[in-house]
C-alpha angles and dihedrals in degrees: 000000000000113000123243096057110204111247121232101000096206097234082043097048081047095052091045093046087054090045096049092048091057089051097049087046095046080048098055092040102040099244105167102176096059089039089063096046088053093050114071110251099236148109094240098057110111133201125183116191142178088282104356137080098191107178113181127032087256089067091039097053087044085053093047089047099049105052141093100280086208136066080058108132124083139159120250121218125178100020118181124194112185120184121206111189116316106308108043142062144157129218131190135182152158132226147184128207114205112255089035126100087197131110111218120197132195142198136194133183102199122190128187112234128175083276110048148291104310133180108246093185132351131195124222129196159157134205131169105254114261117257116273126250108260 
């Protein structure tokens, strides 16, 4: 690997934008199957939520499958894809579900495999929203 790595290669930004958008989709509609492909199948991958510290793909498919399968949709704001080489990438947001006061944020470290781009660890939280400017 030659340092320093070029940000947000333009073809690569484009592939981890797509990616991230069939994973946000898989997430609101509860598709499983395409939620285990995006998420690396191995023990090491790691992924912190609200109440849960799943590590392993076998903790994290037990969690997916366990839970509601509705109050899934919400709306992303501030979303950030940054792009390192050719074969990782992060990306960060922050969302809001309709009914919650909350603000929910989200990482991702995405790196690209033979078999495709895969989530190695996420991040999951929630926050009350900061007070508004008066």
């Amino acid at each position: 690997m030659s340092l320093p790595l070029p940000i947000n290669l333009p073809a690569v930004h484009a592939e981890v934008s797509a990616v991230f958008a069939r994973y946000e989709d898989a997430l609101v509609n509860n598709r499983l199957d395409v939620l285990d492909e995006l998420f690396w199948a191995s023990a090491c991958t790691v992924r912190y939520g609200v109440a849960e510290n799943l590590v392993g793909i076998e903790a994290i498919r037990a969690f997916r499958a366990a839970r509601p399968a509705s109050g899934l949709a919400r709306r992303l704001q501030r979303t950030v894809i940054t792009t390192f080489g050719a074969d990782v990438a992060t990306a960060m947001t922050e969302f809001r579900r309709d009914g919650s006061p909350g603000l929910g944020r989200q990482s991702q470290t995405w790196v690209r495999f033979p078999e495709g781009w895969r989530v190695v660890a996420a991040h999951v939280s929630q926050i009350d929203s900061p007070p508004t400017a008066t």
